[in-house]
C-alpha positions, 0 to 999 in steps of 0.5 A: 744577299747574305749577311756579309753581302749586306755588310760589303755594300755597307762599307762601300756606302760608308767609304765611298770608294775602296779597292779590293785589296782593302774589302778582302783585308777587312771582311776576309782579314788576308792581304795575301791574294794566293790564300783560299780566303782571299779568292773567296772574297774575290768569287763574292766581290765579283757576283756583286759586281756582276749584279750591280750591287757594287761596281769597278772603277775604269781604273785601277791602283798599284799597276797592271799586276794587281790584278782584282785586288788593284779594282776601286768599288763603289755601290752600283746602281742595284746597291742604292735601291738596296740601300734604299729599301732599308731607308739608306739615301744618297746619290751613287758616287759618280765618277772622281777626279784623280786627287780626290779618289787618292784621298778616298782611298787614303781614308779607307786604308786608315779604317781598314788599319784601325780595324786591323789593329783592333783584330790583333788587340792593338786598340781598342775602336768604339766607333769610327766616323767617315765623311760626311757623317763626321762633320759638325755644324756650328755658328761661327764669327757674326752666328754664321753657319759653318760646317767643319769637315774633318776625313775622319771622327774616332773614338777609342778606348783608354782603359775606363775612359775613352780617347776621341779624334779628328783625323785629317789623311794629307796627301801633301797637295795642299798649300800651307795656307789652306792647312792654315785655314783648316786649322783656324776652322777647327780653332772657332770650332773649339771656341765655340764649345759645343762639343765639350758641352755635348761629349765634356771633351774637344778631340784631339786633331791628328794630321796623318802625313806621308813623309817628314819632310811633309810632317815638318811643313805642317807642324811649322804651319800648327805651331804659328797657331794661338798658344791655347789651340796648338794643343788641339793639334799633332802630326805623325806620319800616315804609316805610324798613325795607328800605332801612335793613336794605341800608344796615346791611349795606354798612356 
């Protein structure tokens, strides 16, 4: 295992579910399949595969002509004894339904467009969060037990400070009043305070979108929040989402 080997499995572990297309942007930083870089990355992704470090998915994205780039990753049964060995643990992913593997696969390409922006000095990313690594415990209502699970927990710089985030990737599956529950957990959350106590800030939320007519639906949900919450809360649309996070931290 080479050092980009370890850092492929890695990733995989982190994003559970990635396409080939996305580990070749992000290790071999080309979306275009002709190039010799990307056919590397392919030759590597393949003698993973071929050692159970990593495995496909019986499925692919984008249709018959995506060929390897289309493959969905995840770590192989060889992967978690590997990762086992350097006291990583978790169970290997089985297999997912179609809606949560969509959102999987959203998720990552919102880090791999992070890590794509910060190549071309469009931002500045200190650290990148994915679940369940980024979720927070704490005590709610009656010091109830709760865990509030955002997709993703950014930081990133802003000249000598730095900017902090929770992401939530939506696909337009879910109800208005599931986007409402979310955001009354994020609310306790911040009532609570023990993240300001421990970092001296509370993130800000970003719903990333796919469209406007989605953006609209939720922001009319946010904006029947309490005053002091809504705040906390701002909608862009999945495409313009890294854009708008460099743009909030030059301000």
């Amino acid at each position: 295992m080479s050092d980009r080997d370890w850092a492929v499995l890695s990733f995989v572990h982190e994003s559970r579910f990635v396409t080939g297309g996305q580990l070749i942007r992000t290790f071999w930083q080309t979306s275009d399949p002709e190039t010799s870089d990307a056919r590397a990355g392919r030759r590597l992704l393949k003698r993973l595969a071929d050692w159970r470090v990593l495995e496909t998915l019986p499925r692919r994205i984008g249709g018959m002509r995506t060929g390897s780039d289309g493959m969905i990753y995840r770590v192989g049964r060889a992967g978690v004894r590997l990762l086992a060995a350097r006291g990583i643990h978790g169970p290997r992913v089985e297999s997912p339904g179609t809606l949560h593997l969509a959102h999987t696969l959203a998720t990552t390409e919102f880090v791999v467009r992070l890590a794509e922006a910060a190549r071309g000095d469009e931002l500045e990313v200190i650290e990148v969060q994915q679940e369940p690594i980024c979720w927070r415990g704490y005590l709610g209502p009656g010091a109830s037990r709760r865990v509030l699970k955002p997709d993703l927990f950014i930081r990133l710089g802003a000249g000598a400070l730095e900017d902090r985030w929770m992401v939530e990737v939506d696909l337009a599956s879910e109800s208005g009043r599931t986007i409402a529950r979310k955001a009354a957990r994020y609310r306790e959350h911040y009532r609570g305070g023990a993240e300001q106590r421990e970092h001296g800030i509370y993130p800000r939320v970003l719903w990333a979108v796919p469209d406007e007519r989605r953006a609209e639906q939720i922001a009319d949900v946010l904006e029947r929040q309490p005053a002091e919450a809504r705040r906390l809360f701002t909608v862009c649309r999945f495409e313009r989402a890294v854009s708008f996070l460099a743009a909030e931290a030059r301000k």
